[in-house]
Short mmCIF file of the C-alpha atoms (twelve columns), coordinates in Angstrom:
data_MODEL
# 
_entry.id   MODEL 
# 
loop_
_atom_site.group_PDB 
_atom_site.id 
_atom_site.type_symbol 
_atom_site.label_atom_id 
_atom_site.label_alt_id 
_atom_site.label_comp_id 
_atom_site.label_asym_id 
_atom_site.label_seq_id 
_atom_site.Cartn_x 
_atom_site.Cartn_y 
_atom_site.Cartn_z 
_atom_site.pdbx_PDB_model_num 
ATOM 1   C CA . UNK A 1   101.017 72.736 117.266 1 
ATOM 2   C CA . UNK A 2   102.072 72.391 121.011 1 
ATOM 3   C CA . UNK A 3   105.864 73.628 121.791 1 
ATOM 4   C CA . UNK A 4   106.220 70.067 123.338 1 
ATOM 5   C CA . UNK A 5   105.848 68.802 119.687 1 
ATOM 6   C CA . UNK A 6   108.335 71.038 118.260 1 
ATOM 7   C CA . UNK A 7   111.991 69.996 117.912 1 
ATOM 8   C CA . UNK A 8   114.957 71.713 119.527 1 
ATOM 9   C CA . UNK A 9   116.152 72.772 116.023 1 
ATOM 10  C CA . UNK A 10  112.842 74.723 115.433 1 
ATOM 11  C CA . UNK A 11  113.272 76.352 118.785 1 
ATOM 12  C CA . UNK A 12  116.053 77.675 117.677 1 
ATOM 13  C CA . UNK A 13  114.802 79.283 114.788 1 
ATOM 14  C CA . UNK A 14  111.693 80.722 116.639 1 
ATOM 15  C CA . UNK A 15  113.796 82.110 119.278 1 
ATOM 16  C CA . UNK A 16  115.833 83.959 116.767 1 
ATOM 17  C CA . UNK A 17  113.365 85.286 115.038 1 
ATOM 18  C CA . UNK A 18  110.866 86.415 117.951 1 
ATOM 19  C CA . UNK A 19  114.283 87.736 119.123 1 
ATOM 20  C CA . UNK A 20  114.704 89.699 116.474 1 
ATOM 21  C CA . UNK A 21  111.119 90.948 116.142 1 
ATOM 22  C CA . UNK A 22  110.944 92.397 119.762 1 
ATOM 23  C CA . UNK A 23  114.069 94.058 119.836 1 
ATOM 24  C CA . UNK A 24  114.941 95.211 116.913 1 
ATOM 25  C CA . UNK A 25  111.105 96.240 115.383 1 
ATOM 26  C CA . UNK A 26  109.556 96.419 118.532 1 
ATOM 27  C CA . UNK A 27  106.873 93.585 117.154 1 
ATOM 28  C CA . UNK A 28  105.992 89.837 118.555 1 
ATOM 29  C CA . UNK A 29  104.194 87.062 117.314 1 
ATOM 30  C CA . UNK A 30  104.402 84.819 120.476 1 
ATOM 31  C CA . UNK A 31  103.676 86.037 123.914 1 
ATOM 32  C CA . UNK A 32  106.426 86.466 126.410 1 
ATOM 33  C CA . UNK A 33  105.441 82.987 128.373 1 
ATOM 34  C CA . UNK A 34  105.820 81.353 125.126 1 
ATOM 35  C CA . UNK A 35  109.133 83.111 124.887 1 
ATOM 36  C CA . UNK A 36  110.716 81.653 128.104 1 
ATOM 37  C CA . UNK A 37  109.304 78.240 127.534 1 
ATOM 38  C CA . UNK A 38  111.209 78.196 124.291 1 
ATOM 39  C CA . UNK A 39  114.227 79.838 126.174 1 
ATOM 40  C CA . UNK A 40  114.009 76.519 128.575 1 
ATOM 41  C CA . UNK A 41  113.955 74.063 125.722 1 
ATOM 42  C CA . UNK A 42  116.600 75.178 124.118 1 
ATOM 43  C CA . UNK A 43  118.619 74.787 127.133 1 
ATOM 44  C CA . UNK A 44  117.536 71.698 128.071 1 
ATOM 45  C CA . UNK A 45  118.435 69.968 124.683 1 
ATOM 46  C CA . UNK A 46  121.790 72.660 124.016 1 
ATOM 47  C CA . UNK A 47  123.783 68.942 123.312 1 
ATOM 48  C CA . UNK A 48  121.511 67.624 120.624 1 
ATOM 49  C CA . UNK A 49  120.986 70.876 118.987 1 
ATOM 50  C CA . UNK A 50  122.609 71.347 115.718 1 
ATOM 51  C CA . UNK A 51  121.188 74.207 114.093 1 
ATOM 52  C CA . UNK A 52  123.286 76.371 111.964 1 
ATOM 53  C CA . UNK A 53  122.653 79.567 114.457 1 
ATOM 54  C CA . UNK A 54  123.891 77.781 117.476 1 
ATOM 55  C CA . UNK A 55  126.424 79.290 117.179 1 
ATOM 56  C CA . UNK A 56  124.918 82.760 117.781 1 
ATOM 57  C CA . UNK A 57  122.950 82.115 120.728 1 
ATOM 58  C CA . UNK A 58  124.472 82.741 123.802 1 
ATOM 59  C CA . UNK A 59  123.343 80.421 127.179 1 
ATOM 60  C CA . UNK A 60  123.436 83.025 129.721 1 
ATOM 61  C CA . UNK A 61  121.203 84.798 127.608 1 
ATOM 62  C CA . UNK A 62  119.092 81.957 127.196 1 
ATOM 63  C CA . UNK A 63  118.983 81.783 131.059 1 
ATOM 64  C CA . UNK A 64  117.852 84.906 131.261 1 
ATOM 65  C CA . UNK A 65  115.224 85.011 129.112 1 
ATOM 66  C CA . UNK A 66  116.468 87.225 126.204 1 
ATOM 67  C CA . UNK A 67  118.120 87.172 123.067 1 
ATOM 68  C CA . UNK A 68  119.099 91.357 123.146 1 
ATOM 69  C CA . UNK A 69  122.664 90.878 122.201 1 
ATOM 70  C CA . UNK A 70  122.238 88.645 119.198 1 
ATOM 71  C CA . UNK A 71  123.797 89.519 116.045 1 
ATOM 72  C CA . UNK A 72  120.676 88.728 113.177 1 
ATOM 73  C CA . UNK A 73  121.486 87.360 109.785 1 
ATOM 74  C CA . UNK A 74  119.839 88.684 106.904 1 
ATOM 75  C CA . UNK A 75  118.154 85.132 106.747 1 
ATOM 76  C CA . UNK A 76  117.208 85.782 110.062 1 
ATOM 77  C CA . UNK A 77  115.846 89.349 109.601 1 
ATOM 78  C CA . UNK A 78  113.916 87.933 106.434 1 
ATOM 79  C CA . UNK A 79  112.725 85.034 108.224 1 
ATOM 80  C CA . UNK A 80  111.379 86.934 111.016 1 
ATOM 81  C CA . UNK A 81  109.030 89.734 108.693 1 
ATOM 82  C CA . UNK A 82  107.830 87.062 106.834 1 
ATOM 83  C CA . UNK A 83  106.466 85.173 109.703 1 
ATOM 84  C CA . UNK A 84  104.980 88.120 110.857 1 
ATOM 85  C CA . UNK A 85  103.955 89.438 108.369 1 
ATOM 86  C CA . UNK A 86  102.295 85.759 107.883 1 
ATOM 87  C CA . UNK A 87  100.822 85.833 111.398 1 
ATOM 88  C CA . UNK A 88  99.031  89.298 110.475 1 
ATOM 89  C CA . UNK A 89  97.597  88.454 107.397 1 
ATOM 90  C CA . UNK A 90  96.105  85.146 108.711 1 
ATOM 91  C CA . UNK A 91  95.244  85.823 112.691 1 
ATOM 92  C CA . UNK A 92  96.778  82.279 113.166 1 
ATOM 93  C CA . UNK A 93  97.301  81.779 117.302 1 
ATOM 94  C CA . UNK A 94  101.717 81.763 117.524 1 
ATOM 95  C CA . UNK A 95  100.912 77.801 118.209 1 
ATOM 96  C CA . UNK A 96  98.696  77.337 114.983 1 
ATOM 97  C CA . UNK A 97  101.984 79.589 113.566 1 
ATOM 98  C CA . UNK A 98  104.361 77.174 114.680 1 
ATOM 99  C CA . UNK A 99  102.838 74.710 112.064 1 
ATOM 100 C CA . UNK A 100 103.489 76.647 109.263 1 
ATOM 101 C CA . UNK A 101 106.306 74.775 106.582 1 
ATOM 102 C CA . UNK A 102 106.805 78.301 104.821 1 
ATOM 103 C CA . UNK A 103 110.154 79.062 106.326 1 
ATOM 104 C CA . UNK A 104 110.877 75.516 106.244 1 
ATOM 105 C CA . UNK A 105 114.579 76.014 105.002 1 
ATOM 106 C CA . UNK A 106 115.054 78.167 108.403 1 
ATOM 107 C CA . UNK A 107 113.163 76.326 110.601 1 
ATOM 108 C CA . UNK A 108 115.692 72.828 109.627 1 
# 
């Protein structure tokens, strides 16, 4: 799946939980390009986005390329090892990833 394909919502919920990963475990699943270019979409579609951790994402961060000072969820945290942990046990690509429905309830 190509990150033009993927909604604004689902950015979201990648960007959160790649956050997560590399700052808090010191772990990725998606490279650092991929990380920015998600960064950008959410920015450029912050109006239409309606994702129930809006409200914990920060623009200036977003502008800068990080999510460091995000407080996780436990949804979040959970989300996050089981995509990675998913994306170890398969050696899926972090676009092939992005197709995955397992996290479907976050990814909404």
């Amino acid at each position: 799946m190509k990150l033009e394909e993927l909604s604004p919502n689902r950015c979201v919920a990648y960007y959160m939980m790649s956050s997560y990963l590399y700052y808090e475990k010191d772990k990725n699943v998606i490279t650092d390009s991929l990380f920015d270019q998600i960064c950008k979409k959410i920015l450029n579609n912050w109006d239409k986005i309606d994702h129930p951790h809006k409200e914990l994402i920060d623009k200036k961060s977003l502008e800068a390329g990080t999510g460091y000072y995000i407080k996780y969820t436990n949804m979040i945290k959970h989300a996050a090892e089981s995509w990675y942990n998913e994306s170890r046990k398969t050696k899926m690509s972090p676009r092939q990833l992005a197709g995955q429905s397992s996290l479907e309830n976050f990814f909404k």
